[in-house]
MARPASE-84036 format. One record per residue: residue in one letter; x, y, z of N, C-alpha, C, O, CB in turn. Coordinates in steps of 0.05 Angstrom, whole numbers, plus 5000, padded with zeros to 4 digits. Glycine has a CB too. Layout:
BEGIN
aXYZXYZXYZXYZXYZ;...
//
This chain:
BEGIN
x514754835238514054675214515654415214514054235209514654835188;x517954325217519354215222518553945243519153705239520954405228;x517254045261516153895291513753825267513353585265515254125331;x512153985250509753805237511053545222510553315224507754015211;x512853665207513253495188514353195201513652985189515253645168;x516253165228516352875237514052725241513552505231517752855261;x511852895262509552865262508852655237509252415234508353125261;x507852875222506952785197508252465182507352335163507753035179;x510652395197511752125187510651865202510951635195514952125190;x509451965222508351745247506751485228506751245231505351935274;x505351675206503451385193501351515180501151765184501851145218;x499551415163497751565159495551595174495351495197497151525140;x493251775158490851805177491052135184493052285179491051585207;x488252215199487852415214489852405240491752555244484952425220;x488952205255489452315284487152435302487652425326491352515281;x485452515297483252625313480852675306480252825288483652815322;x478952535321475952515305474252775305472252765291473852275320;x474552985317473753285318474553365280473053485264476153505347;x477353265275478653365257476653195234475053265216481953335259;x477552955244474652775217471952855220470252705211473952395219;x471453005229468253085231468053275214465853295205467153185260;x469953465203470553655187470253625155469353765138472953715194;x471953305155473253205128470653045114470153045090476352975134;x469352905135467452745119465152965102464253185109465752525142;x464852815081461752985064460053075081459852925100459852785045;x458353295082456153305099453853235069451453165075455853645120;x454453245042452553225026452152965011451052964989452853415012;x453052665027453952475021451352315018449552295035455852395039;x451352194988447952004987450451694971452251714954443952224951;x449751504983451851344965450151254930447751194930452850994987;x451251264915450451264889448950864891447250794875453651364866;x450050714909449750414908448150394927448450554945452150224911;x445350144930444550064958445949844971447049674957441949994959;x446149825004447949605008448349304991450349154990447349555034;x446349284980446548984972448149054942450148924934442948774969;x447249244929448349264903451649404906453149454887446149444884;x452049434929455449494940456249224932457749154914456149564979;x455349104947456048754954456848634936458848484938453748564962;x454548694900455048574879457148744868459248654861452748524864;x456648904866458849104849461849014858463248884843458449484857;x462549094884465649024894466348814884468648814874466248974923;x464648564882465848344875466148394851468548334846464748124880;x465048474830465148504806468048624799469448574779462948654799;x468648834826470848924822472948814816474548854798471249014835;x472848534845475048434853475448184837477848114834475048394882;x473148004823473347994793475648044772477447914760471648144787;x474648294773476148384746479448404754481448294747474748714734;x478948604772481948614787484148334788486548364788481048684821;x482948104789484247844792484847714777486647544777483447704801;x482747824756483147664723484947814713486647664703480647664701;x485247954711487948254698490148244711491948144697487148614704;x490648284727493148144753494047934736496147974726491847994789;x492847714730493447474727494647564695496947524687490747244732;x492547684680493347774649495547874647497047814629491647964636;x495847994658497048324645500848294662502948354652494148734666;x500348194685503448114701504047814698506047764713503348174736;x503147604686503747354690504647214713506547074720505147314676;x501347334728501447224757500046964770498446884753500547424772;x500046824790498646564791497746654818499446774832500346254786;x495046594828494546594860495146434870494846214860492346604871;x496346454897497246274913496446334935495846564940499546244913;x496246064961495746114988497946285002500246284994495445865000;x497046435026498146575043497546635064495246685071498446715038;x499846665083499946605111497246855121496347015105503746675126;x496446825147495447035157497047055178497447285188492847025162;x498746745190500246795219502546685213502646455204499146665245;x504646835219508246775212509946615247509846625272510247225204;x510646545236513346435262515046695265516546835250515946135249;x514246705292516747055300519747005292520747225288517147155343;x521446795290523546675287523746765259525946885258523646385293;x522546765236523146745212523947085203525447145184520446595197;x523047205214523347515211521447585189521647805180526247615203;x519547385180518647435154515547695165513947745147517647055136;x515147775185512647945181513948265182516148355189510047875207;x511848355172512448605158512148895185510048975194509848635128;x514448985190514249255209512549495198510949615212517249395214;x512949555167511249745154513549945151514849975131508549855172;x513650055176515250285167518250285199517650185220512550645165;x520350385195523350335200523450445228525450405241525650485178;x521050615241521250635270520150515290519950595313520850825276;x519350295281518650085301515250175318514550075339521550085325;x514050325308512150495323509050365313506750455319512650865314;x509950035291507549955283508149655293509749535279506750005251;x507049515315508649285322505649125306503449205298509849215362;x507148835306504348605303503348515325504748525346504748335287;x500548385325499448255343501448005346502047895325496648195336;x502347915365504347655376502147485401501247555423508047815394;x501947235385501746995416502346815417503546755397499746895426;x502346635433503646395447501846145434499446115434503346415483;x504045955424501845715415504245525434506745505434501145615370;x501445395453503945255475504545035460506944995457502945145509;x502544835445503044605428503844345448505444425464505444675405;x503444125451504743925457505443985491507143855503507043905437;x503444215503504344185533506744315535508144265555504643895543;x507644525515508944705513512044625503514044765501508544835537;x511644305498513944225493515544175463517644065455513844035506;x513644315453513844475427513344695408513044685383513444395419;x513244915425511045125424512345305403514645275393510345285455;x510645475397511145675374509845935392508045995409509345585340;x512246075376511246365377510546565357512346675344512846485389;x508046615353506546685332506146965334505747085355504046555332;x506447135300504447385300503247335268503947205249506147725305;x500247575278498947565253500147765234500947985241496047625256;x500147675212501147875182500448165190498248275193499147785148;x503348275192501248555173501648635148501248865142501348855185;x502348515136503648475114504548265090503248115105505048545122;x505248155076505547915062508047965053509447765049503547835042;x509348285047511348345025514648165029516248165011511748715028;x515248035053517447965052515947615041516647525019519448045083;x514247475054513547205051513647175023515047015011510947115063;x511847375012512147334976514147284961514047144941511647534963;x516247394971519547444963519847084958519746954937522247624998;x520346984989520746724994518846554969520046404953519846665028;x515646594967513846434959514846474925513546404906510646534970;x516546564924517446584890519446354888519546234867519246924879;x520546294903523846214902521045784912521945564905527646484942;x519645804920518045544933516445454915515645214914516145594959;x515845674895513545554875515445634842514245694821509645774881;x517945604846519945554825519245744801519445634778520045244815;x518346034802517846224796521046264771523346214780517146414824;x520846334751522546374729522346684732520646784746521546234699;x524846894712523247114707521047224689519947144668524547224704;x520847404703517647554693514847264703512547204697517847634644;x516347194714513647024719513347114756515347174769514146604711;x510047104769509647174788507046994804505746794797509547444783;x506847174830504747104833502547234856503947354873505446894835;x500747254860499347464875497247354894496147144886498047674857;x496547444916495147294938493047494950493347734948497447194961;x490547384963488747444971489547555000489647365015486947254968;x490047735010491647785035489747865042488047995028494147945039;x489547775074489247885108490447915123491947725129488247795124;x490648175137492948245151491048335182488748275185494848525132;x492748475202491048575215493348795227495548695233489448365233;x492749145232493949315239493949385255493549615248494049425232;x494149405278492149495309493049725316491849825335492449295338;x495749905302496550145315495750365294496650595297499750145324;x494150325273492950515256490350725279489150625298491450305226;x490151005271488151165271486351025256486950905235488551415262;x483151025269481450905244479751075235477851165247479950675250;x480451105215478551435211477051355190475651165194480351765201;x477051475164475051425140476951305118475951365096473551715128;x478951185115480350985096482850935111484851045101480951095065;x483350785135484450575151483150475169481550595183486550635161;x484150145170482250025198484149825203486249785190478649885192;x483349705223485149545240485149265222486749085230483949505273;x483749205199483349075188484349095159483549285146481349045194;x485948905148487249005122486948785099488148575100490349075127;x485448845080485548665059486948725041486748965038483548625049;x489848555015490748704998490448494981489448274988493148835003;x491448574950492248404934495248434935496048614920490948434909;x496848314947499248214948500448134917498848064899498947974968;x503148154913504148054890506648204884507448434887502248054869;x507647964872511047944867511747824839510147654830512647724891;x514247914822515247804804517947784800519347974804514247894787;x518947534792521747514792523247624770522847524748522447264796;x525447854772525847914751529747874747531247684753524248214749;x530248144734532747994733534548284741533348504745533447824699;x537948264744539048464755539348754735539548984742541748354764;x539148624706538148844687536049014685536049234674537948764669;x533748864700531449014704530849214729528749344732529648834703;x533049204747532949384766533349714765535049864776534449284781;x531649754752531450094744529150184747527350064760532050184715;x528750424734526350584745524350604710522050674712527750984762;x525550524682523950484667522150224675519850264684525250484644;x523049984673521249774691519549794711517249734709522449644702;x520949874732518550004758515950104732513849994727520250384784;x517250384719514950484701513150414691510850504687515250554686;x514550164683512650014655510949764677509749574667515449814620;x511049784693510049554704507549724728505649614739513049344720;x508049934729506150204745503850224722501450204727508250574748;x505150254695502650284673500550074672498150114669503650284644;x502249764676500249554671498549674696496549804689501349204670;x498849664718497249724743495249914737492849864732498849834765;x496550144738493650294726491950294705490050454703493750494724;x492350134689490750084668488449774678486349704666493050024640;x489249684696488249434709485349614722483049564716490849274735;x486049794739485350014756482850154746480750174758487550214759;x483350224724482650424705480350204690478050284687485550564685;x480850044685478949794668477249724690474749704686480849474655;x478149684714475349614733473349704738471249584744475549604754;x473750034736472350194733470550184714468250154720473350354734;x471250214692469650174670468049954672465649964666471150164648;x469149754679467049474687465149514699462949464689467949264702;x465549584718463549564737460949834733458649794742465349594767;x461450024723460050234712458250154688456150264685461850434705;x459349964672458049834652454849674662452549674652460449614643;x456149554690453449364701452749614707451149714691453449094729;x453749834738452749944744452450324747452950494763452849804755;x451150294714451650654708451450824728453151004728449750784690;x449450834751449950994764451851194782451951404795449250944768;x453650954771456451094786458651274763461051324764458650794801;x457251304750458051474733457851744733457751804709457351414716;x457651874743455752144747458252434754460352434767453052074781;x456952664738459152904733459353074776460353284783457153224698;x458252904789458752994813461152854825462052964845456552964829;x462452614814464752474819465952444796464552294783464352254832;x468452504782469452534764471052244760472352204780470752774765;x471352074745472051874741475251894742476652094741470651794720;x476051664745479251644741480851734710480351654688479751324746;x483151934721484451984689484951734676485051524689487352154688;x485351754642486351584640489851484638490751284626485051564625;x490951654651493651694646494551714677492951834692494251974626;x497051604689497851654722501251924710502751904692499251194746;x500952104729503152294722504752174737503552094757502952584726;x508352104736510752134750511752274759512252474746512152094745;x512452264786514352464794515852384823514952244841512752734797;x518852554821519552414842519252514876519452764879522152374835;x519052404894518852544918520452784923519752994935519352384936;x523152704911525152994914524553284895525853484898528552894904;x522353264873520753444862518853484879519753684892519753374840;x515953414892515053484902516553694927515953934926513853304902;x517853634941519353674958519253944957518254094974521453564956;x520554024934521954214920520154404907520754634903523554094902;x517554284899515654464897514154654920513654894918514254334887;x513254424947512254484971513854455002513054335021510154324969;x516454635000518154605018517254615045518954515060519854775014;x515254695056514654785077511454605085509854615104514855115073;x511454485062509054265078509954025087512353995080506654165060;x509153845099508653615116507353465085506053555067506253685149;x508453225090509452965066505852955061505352945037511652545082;x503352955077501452925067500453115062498453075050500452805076;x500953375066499553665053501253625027499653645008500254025073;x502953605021506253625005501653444978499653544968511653275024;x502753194982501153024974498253064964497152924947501352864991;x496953274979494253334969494853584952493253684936492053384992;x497353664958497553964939496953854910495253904893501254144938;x499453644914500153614882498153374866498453304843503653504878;x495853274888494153224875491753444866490253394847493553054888;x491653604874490653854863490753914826488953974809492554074878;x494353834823495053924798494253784783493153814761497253964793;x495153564799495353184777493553014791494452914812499152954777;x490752944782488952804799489952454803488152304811486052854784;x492352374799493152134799495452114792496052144769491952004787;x497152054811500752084812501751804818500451664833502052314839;x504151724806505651554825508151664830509551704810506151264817;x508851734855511951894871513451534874512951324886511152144917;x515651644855518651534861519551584890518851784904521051674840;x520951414896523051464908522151524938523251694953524451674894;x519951364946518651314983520851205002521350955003515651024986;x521951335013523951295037526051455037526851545059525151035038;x527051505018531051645024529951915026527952045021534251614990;x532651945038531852225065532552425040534152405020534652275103;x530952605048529852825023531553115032532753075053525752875023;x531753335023533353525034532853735057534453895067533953645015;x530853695062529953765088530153625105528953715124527953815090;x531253415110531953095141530153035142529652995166533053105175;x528853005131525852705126525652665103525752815084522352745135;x524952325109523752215086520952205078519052195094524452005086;x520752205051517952195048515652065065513252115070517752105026;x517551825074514651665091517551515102519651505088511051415068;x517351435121518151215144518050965122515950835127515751185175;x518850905111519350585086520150395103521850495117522050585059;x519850165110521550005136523849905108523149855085519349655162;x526349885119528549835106529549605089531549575075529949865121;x527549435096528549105089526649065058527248905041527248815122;x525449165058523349075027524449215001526249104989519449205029;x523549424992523749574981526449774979527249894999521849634987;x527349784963529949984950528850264945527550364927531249864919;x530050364967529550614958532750794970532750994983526350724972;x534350684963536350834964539050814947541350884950536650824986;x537150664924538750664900539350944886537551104890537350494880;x541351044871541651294857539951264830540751044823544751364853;x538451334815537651334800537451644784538151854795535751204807;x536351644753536151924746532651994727531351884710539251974724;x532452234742529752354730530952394701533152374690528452674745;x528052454695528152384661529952584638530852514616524852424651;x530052864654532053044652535053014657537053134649531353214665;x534452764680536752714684539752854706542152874710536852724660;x536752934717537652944749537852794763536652584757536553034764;x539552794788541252544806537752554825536552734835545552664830;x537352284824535252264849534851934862536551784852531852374838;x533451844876534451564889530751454892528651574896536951604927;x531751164889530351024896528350854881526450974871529551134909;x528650554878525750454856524150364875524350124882526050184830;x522350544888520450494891517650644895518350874900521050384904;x515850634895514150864898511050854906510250634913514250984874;x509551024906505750974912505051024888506251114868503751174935;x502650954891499851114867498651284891498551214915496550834847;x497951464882495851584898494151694881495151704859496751764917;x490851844882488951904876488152174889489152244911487451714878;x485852344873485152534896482352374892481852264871485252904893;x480552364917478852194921475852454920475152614938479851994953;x474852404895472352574890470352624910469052834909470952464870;x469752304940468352414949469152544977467652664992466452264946;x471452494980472652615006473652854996472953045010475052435022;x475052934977475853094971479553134978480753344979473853254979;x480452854982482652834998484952574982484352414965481352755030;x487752604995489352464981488852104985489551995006492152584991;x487551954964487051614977489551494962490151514939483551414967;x490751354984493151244969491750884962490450734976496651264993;x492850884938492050514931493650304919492750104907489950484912;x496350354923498450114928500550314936500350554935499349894900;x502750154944504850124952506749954941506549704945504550094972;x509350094921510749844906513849844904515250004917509649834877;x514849684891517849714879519249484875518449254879519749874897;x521449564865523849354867524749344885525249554896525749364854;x525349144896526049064917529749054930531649104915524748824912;x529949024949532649074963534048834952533148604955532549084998;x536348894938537848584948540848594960541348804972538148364920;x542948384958545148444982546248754990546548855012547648284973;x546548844966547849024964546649274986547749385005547949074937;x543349304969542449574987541049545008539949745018540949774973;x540649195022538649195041541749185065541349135088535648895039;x544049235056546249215081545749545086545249655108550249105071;x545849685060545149975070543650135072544250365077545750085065;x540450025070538950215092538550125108537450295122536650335090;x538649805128539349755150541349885163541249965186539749555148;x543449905146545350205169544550365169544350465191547950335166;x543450515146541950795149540150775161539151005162541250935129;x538350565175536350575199537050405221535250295234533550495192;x539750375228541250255256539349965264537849915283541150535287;x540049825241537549605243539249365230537949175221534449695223;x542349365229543749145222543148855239544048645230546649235225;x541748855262541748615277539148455254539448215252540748685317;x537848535244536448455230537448155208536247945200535948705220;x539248235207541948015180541547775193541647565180546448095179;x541047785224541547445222539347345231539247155246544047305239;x536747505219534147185214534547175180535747285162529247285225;x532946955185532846725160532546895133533946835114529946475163;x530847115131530747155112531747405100531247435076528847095110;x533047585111534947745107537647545110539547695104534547985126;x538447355114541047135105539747135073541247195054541046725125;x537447075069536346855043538147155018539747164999531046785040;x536447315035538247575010541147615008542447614987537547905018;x542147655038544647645031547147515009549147564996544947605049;x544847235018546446925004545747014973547446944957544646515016;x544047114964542847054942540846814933540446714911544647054929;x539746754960539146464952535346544950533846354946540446174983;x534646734953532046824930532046974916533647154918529946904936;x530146974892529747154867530147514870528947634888526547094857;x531247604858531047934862527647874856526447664857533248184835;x526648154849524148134853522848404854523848584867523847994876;x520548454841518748744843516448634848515648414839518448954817;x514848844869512548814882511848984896513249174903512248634894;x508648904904507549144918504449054922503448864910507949454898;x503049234944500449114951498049344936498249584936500249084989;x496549224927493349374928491949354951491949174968491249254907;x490649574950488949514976485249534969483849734963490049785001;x484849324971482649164966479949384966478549464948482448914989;x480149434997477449605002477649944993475850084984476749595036;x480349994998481050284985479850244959477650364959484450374981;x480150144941479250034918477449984909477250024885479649904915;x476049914920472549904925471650174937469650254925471449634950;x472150284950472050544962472250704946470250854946473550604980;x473750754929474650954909472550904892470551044892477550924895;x472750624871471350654848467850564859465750664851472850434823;x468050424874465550514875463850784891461650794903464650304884;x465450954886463951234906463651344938462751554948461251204902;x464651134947463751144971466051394994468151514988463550794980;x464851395017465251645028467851505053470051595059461651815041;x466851315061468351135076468750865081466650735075468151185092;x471050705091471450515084469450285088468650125072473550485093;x468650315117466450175130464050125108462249985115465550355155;x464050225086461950185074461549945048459549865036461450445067;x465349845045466049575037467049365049467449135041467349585023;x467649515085468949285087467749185117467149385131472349335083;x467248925129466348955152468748915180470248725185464048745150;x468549115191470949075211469949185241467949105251473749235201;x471849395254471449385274471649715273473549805260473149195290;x469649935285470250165285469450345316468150215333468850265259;x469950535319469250615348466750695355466050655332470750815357;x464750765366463350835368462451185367460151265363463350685382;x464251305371463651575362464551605331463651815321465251775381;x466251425314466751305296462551325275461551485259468350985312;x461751075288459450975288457851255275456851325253458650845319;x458051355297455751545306455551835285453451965280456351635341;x458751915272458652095267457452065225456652205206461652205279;x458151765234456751685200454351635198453451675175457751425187;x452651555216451451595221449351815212447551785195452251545234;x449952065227449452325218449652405195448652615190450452475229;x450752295180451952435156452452225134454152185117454652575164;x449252075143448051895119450251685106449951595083446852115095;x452051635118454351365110452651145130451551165152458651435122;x452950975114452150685120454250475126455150335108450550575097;x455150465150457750355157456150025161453849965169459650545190;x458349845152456949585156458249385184460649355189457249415124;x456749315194457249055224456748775228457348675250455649115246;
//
């Protein structure tokens, strides 16, 4: 069990398309036709942008798709190095000024910076149309090599670094979440229907070191569909610090997110970390869909120590792990939506391919095919 559970930290996803042949619906009709997908999502992403903007006092801003490797600013994902970015050569000038480039997979450290550039006060923010690109993901039925998010950050202050905040700022989210839905069901009732149960209106808390503790002997994503079983919509505290069994909930890469702050459950038990997911149980898969990733963020203090606690101190001397050290950007909470998960969820659908257009395999292709999903090219 033990050998599953490291396993189980590699990343998400299946891992094997025999195994996704299992998971997908065989009784799958999509409630939308392609074109009225088309209208609906947007409707989504609509609403989603206008509320963002409402509800967090956020502003859109431009964002990179390709970083300077020098800056340290693109995102690893997670602390074992086992998700690299696409990197290439821009010779420039006959090479006599050249850059060395990778594409985003991520926005979460650039945002940090883009607060402190666009003279961001607290509680004021701002959120971006992100493209990323992943190339070491499984691509199964909700990951692809292709990543759209809603990105976003807010500057806050050293008083606000706790886990009521995180809270209260998780509520605005799902209620953002929760309202899209309703929007879009409004234009288009059909997606309303007692064969897919709509989103609660309420997200339950809890911390990873509870779950844990409930399901000792599962692997972080069985652990995850159990307890969506109970609670059809969770957000778990506390994604990264090593839990009492010698893993952490998920591989967290060390530099973003705090998660090895001490903090206390509501009882007021010792437990660590502001940061956490939403996750969902997904009506038509029948499976755990996660749809952001968030927190407060690292600053001098705790990004010196889970860089030691992941032997990753060489890190301190690019530019923007200095910027933290120095103090010379905003503390800060944030976290990404993910665009097509999102569309995927509320609008019904069975797999991703059916909002988003990207790149999938051909036995991929074939098995949706069969089983009446309408993957788009």
């Amino acid at each position: 069990m033990m050998k599953d559970k490291k396993a189980d930290l590699a990343g998400p996803g299946i891992g094997e398309y025999n195994e996704l042949e299992k998971i997908l619906p065989n009784d799958y009709q999509s409630l939308l036709t392609p074109k009225e997908t088309q209208i609906a999502l947007f409707e989504v992403k609509k609403y989603i942008e206008e509320n963002l903007s409402k509800e967090l006092n956020l502003i859109r801003v431009e964002v990179p798709l390709i970083v300077d490797v020098e800056s340290g600013v693109n995102d690893y994902l997670d602390r074992d190095g086992s998700r690299t970015p696409i990197q290439f050569h821009i010779s420039n000038d006959y090479d006599k000024h050249p850059i060395d480039a990778q594409i985003v997979q991520a926005a979460t450290k650039w945002k940090r910076l883009a607060l402190k550039e666009f003279d961001m006060e607290v509680d004021e923010g701002l959120y971006t149309d992100m493209r990323a690109v992943r190339k070491d993901y499984f691509l199964d039925h909700d990951h692809s090599a292709y990543v759209d998010q809603w990105d976003w950050e807010i500057v806050i202050t050293e008083e606000q670094r706790n886990l009521q905040h995180l809270t209260e700022v998780v509520k605005k989210l799902w209620k953002i979440l929760k309202g899209a839905e309703t929007h879009v069901q409004q234009k288009f009732p059909q997606l309303k229907t007692d064969k897919y149960p709509d989103l609660p209106e309420k997200l339950t808390f809890i911390h990873a070191e509870d779950i844990l503790e409930k399901y000792p002997n599962l692997p972080r994503k069985q652990r995850e569909t159990a307890i969506l079983q109970e609670y059809p919509a969770v957000f778990i505290y506390g994604v990264g610090w090593t839990l009492k069994d010698g893993y952490p909930h998920e591989m967290r890469a060390a530099d973003y997110d705090d998660w090895v702050t001490e903090t206390k459950s509501v009882d007021g038990r010792s437990m660590h970390g502001l940061n956490g997911d939403i996750l969902v149980r997904n009506p038509v898969t029948k499976r755990r869909h996660e749809l952001t990733s968030m927190g407060i963020r690292v600053n001098s203090e705790t990004l010196k120590k889970q860089l030691e606690i992941t032997d990753q101190l060489n890190f301190l001397n690019m530019p923007y792990h200095r910027a933290i050290l120095n103090n010379e950007i905003p503390l800060s909470i944030g976290g990404g939506i993910g665009q097509s998960r999102t569309y995927m969820l509320i609008l019904k659908k069975a797999h991703l391919g059916e909002v988003s257009v990207t790149v999938w395999p051909k036995i991929l292709k074939d098995m949706c095919k069969k089983k009446n999903i309408y993957v788009l090219e």
